[in-house]
C-alpha positions as CSV (number, residue, x, y, z in Angstrom):
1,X,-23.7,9.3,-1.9
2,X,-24.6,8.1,-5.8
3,X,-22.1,6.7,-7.3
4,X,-23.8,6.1,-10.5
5,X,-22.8,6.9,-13.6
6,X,-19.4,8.3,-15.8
7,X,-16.8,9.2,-13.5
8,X,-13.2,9.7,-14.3
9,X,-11.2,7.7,-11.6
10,X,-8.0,10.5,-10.6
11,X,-5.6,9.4,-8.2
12,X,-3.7,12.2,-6.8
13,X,0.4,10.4,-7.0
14,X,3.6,11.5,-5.9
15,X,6.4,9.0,-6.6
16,X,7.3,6.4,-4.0
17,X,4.5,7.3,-1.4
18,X,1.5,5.1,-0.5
19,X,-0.6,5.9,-4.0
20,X,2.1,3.3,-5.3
21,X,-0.9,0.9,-4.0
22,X,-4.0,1.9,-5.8
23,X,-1.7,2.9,-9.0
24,X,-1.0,-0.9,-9.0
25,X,-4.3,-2.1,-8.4
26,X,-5.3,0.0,-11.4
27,X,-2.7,-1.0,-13.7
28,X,-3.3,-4.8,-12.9
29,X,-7.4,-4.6,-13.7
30,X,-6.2,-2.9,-16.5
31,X,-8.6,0.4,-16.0
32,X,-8.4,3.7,-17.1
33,X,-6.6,6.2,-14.8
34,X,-6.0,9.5,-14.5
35,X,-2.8,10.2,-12.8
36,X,-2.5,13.7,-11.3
37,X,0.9,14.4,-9.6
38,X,1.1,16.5,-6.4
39,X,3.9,18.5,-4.7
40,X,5.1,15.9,-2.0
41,X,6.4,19.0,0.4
42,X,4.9,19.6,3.7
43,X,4.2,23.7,2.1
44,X,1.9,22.4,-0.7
45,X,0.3,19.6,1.7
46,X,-0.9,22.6,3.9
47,X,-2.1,24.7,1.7
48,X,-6.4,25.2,1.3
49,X,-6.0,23.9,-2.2
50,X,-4.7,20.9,-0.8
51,X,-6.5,20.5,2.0
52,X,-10.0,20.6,0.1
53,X,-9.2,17.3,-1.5
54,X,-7.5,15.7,1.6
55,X,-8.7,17.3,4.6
56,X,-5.6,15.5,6.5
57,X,-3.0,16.9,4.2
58,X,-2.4,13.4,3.0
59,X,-1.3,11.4,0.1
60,X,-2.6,9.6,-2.0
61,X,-6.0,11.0,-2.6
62,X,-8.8,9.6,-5.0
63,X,-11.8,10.9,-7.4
64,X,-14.0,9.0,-8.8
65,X,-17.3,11.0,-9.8
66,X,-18.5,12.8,-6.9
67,X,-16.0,10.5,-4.6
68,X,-13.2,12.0,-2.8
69,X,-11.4,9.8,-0.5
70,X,-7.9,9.1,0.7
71,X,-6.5,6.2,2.7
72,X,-4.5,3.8,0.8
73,X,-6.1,0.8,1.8
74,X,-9.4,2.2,1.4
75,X,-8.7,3.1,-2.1
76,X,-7.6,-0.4,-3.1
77,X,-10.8,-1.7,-1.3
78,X,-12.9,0.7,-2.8
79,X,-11.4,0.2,-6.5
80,X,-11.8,-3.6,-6.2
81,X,-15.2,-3.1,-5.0
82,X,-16.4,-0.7,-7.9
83,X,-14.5,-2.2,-10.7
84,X,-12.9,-5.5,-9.7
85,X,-15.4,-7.7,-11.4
86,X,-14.2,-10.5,-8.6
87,X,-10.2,-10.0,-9.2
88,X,-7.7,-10.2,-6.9
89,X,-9.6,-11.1,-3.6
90,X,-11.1,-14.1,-2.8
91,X,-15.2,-14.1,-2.5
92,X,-16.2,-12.3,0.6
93,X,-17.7,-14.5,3.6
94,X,-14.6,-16.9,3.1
95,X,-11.7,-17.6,4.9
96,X,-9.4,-16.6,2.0
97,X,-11.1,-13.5,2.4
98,X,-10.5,-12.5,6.0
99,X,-7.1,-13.5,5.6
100,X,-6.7,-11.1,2.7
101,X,-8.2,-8.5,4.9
102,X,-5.9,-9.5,8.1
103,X,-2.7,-9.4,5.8
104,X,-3.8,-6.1,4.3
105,X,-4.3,-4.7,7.5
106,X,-1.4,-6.0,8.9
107,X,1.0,-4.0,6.1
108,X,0.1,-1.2,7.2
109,X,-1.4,-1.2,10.7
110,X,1.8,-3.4,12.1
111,X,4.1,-3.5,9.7
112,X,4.8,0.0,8.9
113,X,3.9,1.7,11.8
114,X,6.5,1.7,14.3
115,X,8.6,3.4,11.7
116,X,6.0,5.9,11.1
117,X,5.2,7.4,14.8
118,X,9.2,6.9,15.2
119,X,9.0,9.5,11.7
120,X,6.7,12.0,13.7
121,X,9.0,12.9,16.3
122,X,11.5,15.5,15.7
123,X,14.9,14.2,16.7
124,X,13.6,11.4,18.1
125,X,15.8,9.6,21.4
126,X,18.0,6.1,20.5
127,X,16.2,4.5,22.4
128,X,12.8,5.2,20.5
129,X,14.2,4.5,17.5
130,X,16.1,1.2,18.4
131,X,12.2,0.4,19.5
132,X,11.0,1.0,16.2
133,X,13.5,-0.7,14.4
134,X,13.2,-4.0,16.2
135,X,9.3,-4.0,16.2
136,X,9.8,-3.1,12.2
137,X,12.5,-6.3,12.4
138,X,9.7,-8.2,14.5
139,X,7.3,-7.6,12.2
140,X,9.1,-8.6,9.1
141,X,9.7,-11.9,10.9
142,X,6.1,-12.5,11.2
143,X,5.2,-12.1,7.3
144,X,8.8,-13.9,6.6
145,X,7.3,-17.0,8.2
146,X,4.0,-16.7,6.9
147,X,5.3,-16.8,3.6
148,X,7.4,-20.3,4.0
149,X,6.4,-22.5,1.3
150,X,3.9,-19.9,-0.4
151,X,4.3,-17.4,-3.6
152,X,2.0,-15.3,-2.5
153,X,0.8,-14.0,1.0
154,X,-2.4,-16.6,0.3
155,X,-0.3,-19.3,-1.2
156,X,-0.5,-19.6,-4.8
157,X,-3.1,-16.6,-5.6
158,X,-1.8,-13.4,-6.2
159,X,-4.7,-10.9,-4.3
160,X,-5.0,-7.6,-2.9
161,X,-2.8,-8.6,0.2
162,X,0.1,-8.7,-2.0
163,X,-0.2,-5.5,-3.4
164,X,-0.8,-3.7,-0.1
165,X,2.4,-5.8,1.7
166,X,4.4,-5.2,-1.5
167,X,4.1,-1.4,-1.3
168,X,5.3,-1.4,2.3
169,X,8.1,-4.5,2.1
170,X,9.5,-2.3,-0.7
171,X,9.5,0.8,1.2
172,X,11.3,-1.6,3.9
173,X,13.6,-2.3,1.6
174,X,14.5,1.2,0.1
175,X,15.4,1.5,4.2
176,X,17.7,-0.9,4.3
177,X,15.6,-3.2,6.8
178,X,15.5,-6.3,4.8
179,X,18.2,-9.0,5.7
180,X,18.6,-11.5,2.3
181,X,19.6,-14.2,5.5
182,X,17.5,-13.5,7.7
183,X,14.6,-12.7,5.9
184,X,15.0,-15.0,2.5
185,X,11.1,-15.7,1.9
186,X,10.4,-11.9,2.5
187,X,13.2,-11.0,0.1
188,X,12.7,-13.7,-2.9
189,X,9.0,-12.7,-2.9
190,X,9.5,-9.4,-3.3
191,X,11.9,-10.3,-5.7
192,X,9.0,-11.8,-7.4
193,X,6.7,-9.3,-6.6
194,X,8.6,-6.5,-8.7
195,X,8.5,-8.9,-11.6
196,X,4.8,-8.2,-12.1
197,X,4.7,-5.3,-14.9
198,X,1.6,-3.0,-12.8
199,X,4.0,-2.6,-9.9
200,X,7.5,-2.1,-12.2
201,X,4.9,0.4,-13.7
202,X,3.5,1.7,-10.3
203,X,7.0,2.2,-8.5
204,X,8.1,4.1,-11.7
205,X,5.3,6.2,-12.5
């Protein structure tokens, strides 16, 4: 697909959902974006109109040109990518680069997921809930000791990883999940995370 050209970069936002992550990517380079809000409610998610932009029903959804896409991760890859100019990830090939990626992945393909298919079952049983919860719990630990002695989840750099595990540590959060004594990095650097104006501006947008 040509990419070339004007475009008017559109992300498709509904408060406190996963567009949180390319809204904050945006704000931080600083670019020029067109925030279009969307009916959160599973009615409007099913409907043609929405289902023509995201053929999954999900949210957030970009435009850019003749782009459509959705995926939050992708969206903060593919804005980087397109108008980063070499900000917030470290030069591909390197090693600060693949941990960037693993850490990004890791948000969402680890952290938040046990929460999420536990989310998909109606009424789910105790007992798959209590799963969830302590693989969320065991997760947390994970990033909690990655982050001893660090500012950031690369150390002193603030990258896309941070953004991506920000988004989902503060969803964490809004659940109730973090423990300020068992989890004091997790909690004093998202602390310092939400002191960054693009993500005070993303998580109130």
């Amino acid at each position: 697909m040509d990419l070339a050209g004007p475009a008017m970069l559109r992300i498709y936002h509904a408060p406190g959902t996963r567009s949180v992550r390319p809204l904050w990517v945006c704000f931080e380079l600083g670019l020029n974006v067109e925030i279009a809000p969307v009916d959160f409610s599973p009615a409007y998610r099913n409907t043609p109109e929405w289902r023509a932009i995201s053929p999954a029903g999900k949210l957030p959804a970009l435009t850019d040109g003749a782009l459509t896409m959705f995926e939050s991760g992708a969206m903060v890859d593919y804005i980087l990518d397109r108008y980063g100019e070499g900000r917030l990830r470290p030069p591909a090939g390197t090693a600060e680069r693949a941990l960037c990626q693993q850490w990004c992945w890791f948000s969402e393909a680890t952290l938040l997921r046990p929460l999420g298919l536990a989310a998909l079952l109606r009424d789910p049983p105790e007992a798959v809930v209590a799963a969830a919860l302590a693989k969320a719990q065991e997760a947390i630990g994970v990033v909690d000791a990655a982050l001893a002695g660090h500012t950031h989840m690369l150390g002193a750099e603030f990258t896309a990883a941070d953004i991506m595990m920000g988004y989902a540590l503060a969803f964490l959060d809004h659940l109730k999940l973090l423990d300020g004594a068992a989890h004091r990095n997790v909690v004093a650097y998202l602390a310092h995370l939400k002191t960054r104006e693009a993500f005070q501006r993303a998580l109130s947008t």
